[in-house]
C-alpha positions as a printed NumPy array, in Angstrom:
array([[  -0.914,  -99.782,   47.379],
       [  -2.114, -103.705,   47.405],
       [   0.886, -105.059,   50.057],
       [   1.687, -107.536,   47.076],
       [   2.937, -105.049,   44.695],
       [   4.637, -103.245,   48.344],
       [   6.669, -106.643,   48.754],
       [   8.331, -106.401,   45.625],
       [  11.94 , -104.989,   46.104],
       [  11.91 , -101.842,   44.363],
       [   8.492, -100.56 ,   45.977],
       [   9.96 , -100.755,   49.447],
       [  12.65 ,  -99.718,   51.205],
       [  12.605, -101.862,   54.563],
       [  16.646, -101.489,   54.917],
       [  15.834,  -98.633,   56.145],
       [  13.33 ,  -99.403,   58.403],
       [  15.397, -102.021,   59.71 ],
       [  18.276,  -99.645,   60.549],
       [  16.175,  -97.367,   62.188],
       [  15.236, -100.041,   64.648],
       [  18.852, -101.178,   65.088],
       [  19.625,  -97.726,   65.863],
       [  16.666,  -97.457,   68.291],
       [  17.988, -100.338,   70.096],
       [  20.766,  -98.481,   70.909],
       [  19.103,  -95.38 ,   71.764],
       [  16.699,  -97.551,   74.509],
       [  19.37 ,  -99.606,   75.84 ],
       [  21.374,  -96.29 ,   76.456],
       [  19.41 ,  -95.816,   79.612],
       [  20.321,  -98.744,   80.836],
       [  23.722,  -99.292,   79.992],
       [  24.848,  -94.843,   80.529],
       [  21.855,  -93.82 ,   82.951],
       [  21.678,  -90.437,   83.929],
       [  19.519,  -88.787,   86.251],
       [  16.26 ,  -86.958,   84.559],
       [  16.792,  -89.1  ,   81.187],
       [  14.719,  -91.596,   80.143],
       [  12.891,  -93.644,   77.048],
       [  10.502,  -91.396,   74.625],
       [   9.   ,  -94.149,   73.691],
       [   8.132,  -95.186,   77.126],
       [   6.929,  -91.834,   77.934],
       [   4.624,  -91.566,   75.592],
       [   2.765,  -95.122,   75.415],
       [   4.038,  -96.44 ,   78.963],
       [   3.872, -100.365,   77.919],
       [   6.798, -100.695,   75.934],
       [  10.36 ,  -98.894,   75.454],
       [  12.207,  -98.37 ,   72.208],
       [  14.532, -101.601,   72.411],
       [  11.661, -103.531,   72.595],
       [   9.689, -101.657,   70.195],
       [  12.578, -102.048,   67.488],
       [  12.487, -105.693,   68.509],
       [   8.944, -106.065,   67.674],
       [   9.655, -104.448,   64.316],
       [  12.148, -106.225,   63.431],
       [  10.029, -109.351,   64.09 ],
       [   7.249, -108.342,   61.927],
       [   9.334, -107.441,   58.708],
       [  11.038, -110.968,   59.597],
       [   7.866, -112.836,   59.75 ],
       [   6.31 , -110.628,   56.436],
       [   9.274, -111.214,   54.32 ],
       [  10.557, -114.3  ,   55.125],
       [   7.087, -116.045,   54.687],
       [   6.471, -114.277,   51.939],
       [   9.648, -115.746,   50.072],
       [   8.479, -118.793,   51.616],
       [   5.41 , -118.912,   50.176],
       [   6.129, -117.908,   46.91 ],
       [   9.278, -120.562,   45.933],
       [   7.958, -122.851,   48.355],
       [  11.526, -124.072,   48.692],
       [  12.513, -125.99 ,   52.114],
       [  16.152, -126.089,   51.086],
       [  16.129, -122.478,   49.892],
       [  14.267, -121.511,   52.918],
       [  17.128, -123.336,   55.333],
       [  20.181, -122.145,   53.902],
       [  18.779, -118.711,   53.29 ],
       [  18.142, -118.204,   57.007],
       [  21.309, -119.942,   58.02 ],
       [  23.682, -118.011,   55.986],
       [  21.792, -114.837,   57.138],
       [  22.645, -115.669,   61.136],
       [  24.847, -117.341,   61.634],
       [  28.511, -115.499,   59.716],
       [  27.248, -112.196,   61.224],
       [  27.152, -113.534,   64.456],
       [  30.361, -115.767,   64.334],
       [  32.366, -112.624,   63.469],
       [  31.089, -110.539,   66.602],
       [  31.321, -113.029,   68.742],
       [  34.738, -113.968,   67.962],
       [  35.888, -110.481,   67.771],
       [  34.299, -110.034,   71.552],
       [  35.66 , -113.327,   73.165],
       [  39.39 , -113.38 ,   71.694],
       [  39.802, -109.745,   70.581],
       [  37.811, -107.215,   72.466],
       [  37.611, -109.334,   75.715],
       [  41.267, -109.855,   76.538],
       [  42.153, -106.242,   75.853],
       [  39.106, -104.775,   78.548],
       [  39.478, -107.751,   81.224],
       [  40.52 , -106.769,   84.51 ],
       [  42.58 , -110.164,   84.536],
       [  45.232, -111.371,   82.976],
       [  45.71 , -112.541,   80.013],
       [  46.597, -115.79 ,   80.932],
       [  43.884, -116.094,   83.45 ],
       [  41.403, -114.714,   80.962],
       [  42.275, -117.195,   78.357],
       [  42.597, -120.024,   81.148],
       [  38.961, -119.724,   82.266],
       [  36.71 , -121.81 ,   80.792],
       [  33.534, -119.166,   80.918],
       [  36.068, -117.031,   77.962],
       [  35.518, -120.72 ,   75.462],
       [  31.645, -121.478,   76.758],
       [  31.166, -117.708,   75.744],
       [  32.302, -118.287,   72.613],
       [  30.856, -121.864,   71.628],
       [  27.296, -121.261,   73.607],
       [  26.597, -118.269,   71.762],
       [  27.658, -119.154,   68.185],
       [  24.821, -121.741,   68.604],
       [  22.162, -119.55 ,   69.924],
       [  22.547, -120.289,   73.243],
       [  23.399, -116.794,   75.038],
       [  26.054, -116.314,   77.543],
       [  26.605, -113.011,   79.079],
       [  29.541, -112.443,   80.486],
       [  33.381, -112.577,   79.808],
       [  35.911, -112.914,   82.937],
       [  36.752, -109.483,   84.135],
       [  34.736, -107.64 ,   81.198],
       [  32.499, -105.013,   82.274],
       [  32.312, -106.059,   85.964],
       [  32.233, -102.378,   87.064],
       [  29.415, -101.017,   84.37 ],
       [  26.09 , -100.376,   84.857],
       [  25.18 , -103.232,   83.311],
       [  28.536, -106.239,   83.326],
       [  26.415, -108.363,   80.493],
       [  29.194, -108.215,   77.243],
       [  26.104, -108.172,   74.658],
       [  22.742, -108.516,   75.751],
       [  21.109, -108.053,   72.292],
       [  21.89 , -111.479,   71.258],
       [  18.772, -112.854,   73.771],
       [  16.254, -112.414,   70.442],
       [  18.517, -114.658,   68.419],
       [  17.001, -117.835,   69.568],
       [  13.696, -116.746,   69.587],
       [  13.986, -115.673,   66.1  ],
       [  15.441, -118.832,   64.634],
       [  12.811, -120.801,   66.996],
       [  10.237, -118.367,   64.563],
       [  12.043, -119.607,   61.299],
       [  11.914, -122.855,   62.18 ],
       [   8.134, -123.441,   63.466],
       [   7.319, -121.382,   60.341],
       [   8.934, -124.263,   58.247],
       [   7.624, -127.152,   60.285],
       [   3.96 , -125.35 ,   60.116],
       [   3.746, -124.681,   56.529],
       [   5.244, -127.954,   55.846],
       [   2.697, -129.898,   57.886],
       [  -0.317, -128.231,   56.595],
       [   0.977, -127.519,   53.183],
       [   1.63 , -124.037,   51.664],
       [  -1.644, -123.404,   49.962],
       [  -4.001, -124.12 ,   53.044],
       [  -4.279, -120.653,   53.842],
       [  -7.395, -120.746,   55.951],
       [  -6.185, -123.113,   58.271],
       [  -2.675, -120.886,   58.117],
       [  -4.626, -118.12 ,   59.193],
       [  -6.072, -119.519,   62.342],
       [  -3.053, -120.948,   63.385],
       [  -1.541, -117.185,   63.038],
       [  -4.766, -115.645,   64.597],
       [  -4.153, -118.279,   67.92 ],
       [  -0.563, -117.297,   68.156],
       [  -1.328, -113.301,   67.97 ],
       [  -4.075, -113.486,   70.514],
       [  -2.757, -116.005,   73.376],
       [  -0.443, -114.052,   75.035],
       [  -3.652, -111.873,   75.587],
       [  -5.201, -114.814,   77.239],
       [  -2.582, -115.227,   79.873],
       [  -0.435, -117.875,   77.161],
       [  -2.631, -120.497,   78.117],
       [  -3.09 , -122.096,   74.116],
       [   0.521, -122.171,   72.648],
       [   3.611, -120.67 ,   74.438],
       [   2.317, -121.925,   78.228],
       [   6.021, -121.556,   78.961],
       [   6.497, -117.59 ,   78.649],
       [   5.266, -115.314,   80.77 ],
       [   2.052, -112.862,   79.232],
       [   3.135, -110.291,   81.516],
       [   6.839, -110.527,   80.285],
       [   5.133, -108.5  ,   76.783],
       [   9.399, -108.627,   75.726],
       [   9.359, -112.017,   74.74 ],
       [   5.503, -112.828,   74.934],
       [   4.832, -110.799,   72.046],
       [   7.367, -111.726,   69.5  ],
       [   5.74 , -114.516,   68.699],
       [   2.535, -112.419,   67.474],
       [   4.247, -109.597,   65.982],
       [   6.267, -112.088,   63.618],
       [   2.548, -114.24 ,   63.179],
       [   1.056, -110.468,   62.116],
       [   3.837, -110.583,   59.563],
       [   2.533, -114.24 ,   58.36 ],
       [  -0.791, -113.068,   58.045],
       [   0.18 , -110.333,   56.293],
       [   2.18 , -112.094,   53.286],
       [  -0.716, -114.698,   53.416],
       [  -3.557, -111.93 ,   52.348],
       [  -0.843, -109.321,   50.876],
       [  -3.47 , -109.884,   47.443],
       [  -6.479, -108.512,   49.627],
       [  -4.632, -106.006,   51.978],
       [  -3.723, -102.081,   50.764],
       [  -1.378, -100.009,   52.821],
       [  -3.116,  -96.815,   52.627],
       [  -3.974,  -93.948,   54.405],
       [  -7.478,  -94.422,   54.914],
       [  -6.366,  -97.695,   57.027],
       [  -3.437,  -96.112,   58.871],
       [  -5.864,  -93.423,   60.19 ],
       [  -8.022,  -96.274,   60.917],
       [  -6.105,  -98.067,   63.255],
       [  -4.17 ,  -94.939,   64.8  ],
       [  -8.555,  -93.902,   65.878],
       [  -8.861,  -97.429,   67.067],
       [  -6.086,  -96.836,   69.165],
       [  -6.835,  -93.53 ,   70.597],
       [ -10.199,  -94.905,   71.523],
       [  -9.004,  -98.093,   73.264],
       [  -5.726,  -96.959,   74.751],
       [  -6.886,  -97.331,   78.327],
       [  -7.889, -100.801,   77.658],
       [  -5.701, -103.324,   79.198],
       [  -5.722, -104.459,   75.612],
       [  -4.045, -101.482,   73.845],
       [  -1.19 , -103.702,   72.594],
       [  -3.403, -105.806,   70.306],
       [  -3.771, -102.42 ,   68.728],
       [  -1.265, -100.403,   68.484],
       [   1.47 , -102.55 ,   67.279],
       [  -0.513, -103.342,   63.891],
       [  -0.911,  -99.264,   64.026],
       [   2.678,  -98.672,   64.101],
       [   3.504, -101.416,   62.098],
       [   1.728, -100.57 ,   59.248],
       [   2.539,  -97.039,   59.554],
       [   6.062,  -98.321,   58.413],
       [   5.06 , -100.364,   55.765],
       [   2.889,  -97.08 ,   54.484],
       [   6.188,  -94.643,   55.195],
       [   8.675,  -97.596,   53.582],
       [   6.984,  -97.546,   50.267],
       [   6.827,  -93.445,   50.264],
       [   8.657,  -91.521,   47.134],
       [  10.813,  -90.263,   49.532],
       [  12.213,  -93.274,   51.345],
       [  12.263,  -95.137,   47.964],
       [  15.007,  -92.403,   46.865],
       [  17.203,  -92.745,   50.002],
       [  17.682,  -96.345,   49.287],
       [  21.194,  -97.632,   50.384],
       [  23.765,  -99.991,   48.412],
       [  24.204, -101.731,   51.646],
       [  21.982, -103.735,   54.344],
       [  23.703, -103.109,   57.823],
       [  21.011, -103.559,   59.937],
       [  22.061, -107.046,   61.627],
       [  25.592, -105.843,   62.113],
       [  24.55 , -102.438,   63.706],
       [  22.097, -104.727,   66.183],
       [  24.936, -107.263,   67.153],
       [  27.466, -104.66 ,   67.592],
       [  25.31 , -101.856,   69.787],
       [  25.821, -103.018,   72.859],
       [  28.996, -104.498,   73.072],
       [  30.309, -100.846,   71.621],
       [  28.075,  -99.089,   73.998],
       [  29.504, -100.814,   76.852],
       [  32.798,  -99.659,   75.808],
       [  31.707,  -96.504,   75.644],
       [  30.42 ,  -96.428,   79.11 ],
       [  33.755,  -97.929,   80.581],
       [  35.755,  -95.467,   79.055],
       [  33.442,  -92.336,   79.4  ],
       [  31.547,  -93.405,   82.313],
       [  30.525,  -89.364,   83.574],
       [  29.739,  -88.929,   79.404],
       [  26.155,  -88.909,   79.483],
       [  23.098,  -90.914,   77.704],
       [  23.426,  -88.59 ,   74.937],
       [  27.151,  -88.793,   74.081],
       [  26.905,  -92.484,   74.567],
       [  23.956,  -93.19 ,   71.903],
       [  25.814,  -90.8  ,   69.22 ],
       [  29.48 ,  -92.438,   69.596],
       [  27.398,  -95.541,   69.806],
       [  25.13 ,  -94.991,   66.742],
       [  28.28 ,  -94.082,   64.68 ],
       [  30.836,  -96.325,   65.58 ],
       [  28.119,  -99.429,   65.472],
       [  26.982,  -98.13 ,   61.791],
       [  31.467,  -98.376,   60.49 ],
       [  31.494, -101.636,   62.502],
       [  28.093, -102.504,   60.756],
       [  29.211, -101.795,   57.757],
       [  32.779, -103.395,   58.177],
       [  30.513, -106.863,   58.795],
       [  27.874, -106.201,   56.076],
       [  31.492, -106.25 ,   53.274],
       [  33.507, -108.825,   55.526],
       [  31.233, -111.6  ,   55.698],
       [  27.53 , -110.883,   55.732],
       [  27.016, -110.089,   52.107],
       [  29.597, -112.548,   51.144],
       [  27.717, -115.642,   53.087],
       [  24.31 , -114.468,   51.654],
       [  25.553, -114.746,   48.185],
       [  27.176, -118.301,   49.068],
       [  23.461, -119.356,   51.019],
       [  21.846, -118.732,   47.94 ],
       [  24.372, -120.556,   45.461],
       [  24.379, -123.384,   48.065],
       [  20.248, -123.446,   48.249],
       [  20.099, -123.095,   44.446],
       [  22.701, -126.13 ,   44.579],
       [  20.516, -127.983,   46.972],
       [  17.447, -127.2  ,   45.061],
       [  18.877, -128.57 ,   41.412],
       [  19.319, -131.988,   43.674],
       [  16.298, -132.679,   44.753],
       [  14.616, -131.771,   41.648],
       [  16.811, -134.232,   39.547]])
C-alpha cells in the first residue's frame, strides 16, 4: 500500500500503535522503578543497544514526525499547525501535573502538610513543568523508592515540542514545496548523530542514543510524509530491511538500520485487516505515557516486595482508567477547542 493512501485515517490504526508504546514505557521503566533480581528488559536482551522505554520513545517520535508533517504539508497552515500542537500538550499535561503537585503529592509526602505546601520546590514543580521545563522531585515524595524522581517520562516533552517547532521554522524558511532541499536537511539530521553530532545537535551527546536519536527518528517520519506518493509499505520492503539488518547487526552502525526496520514493520502491521477492526473510540495514548510513572511509583511505595511483574500489570491498568479519565476530562475536549480556535485563526488571516 502507497504510504499516501496508509496516512489517510481509516487505512491506519496508529492509536494503537501509540498505546502499545505507552504501555511499553511502562513495562521498561518497571525495571527501574520495581527491580528484581534475574528480571530484566526483552528488548534489551535481544538487540542490546536500546531498551523498551526508549524504543517506545523512538516510536512515538516517528509517528509524531510522519503525521504531524504530513498535516503540515498538506493544509500548509502555520496557525493550524500552532494551536493544533498546543492544544494537544499542553491540557494533558496541566491536568497530571496538577493532580501530582497539589493532589497526589501532599497525600504521599513524608512531611507535613504545611511544610509540603510551604516549600517552594512543591510551586517550581508545578510552574517549571507546565512549561516544559522538567522538575523531578516533590518534598518528601518518593525519597525512599528505587528511583525518588515523581515522573520521569515528562524529559521527552521538550524535545518533542523543540521537534514541532524547528519543523515549523524549517518548512517556513524554505517553503513547503521545496522538497529536495527538505530532504537533505532530513537526511543531515538522521545521519549526524552517527558522525559523533558534529553537523547539527553539537550539544547532545552521540553516545547518549536516548536523546541523540530522537531527532532522526522524528526526521525519518518527515521524510516519510515528504515521499509518502513514491514509498509502499509492503512486505517485499519489510523483509528487505529486517535482511539488511541481520547482515549488518554487528556493525557499530546497526541503529541506522534497524529502527527504519521496526518502524516500518508498524506502519505495515497498523494498516493490517486485523488492526483496522480493533480500532478504538478513544486516543489514550498521551494520558497512559504521562501517568505511567507517577502510578508506578505508587505502586512501588506501597508494594515495594511486589515484583516487576505485579508492578507493570497494576501499572498498565490503572494508567489505561487514568488515561482514559484524561482522554474525556480534558484532552479530547482541548483538541476540539485547538481546532475551532486554528480554524478561527485561519478565517483571520485569510480575510
Amino acid at each position: 500500500m502507497l504510504l499516501s493512501k496508509m496516512l489517510k485515517k481509516e487505512n491506519n490504526n496508529f492509536d494503537i500503535i501509540r498505546l502499545l508504546a505507552a504501555m511499553m514505557v511502562i513495562y521498561g521503566h518497571s525495571y527501574a522503578i520495581s527491580p528484581q533480581e534475574g528480571k530484566s528488559d526483552l528488548v534489551s536482551n535481544m538487540i542490546n543497544f536500546d531498551y523498551s522505554g526508549s524504543l517506545a520513545v523512538k516510536i512515538f517520535f516517528f509517528l509524531s514526525g510522519l503525521v504531524v508533517s504530513n498535516s503540515l504539508l498538506n493544509n500548509k497552515q502555520i496557525s493550524s499547525f500552532i494551536f493544533s500542537r498546543i492544544f494537544r500538550i499542553l491540557p494533558g499535561l496541566i491536568l497530571v501535573v496538577t493532580a501530582s503537585t497539589f493532589l497526589i503529592g501532599p497525600l504521599l509526602s513524608t512531611d507535613s502538610i504545611s511544610s509540603y505546601y510551604s516549600n517552594g520546590d512543591t510551586y517550581t514543580y508545578f510552574f517549571r513543568n507546565i512549561i516544559l521545563q522538567p522538575q523531578w522531585f516533590l518534598p518528601g515524595v518518593f525519597d525512599h523508592n528505587a528511583q525518588t524522581a515523581f515522573n520521569g517520562s515528562l524529559w521527552t516533552l521538550p524535545y518533542e515540542a523543540l521537534a514541532y517547532a524547528l519543523t515549523l521554522i524549517t518548512f517556513v524558511i524554505i517553503g513547503f514545496e521545496n522538497r529536495k532541499l527538505a530532504t537533505l536537511i532530513a537526511i543531515v539530521v538522521i545521519l549526524d548523530p552517527f558522525i559523533g553530532n558534529k553537523v547539527i545537535f553539537s550539544w547532545i551527546d552521540a553516545k547518549n542514543t536516548e536523546i541523540s536519536l530522537l531527532a532522526p527518528c522524528f526526521s525519518l517520519g518527515i521524510l516519510f510524509s515528504m515521499w509518502k506518493d513514491k514509498i509502499s509499505i509492503n512486505k517485499k520492503l519489510i523483509i528487505s530491511l529486517w535482511v539488511l539488518y541481520y547482515v549488518f547487526h554487528n556493525s557499530p552502525y546497526v541503529a541506522i538500520l534497524f529502527y527504519p526496520a521496526i518502524f516500518t514493520t508498524l506502519l505495515y502491521i497498523s494498516s493490517t485487516p486485523l488492526l483496522l477492526k480493533l480500532k478504538l473510540p478513544v486516543d489514550i495514548s498521551y494520558g497512559v505515557y504521562l501517568w505511567g510513572w507517577p502510578v508506578q511509583q505508587i505502586f512501588a511505595q506501597f508494594y515495594p516486595d511486589s515484583g516487576v511483574l505485579l508492578n507493570q500489570l497494576l501499572s498498565m491498568l490503572a494508567s489505561v482508567l487514568l488515561g482514559t479519565i484524561s482522554w474525556f476530562l480534558v484532552e479530547k475536549k482541548f483538541i476540539s477547542i485547538g481546532k475551532k480556535t486554528a480554524g478561527f485563526y485561519s478565517g483571520k488571516l485569510a480575510n
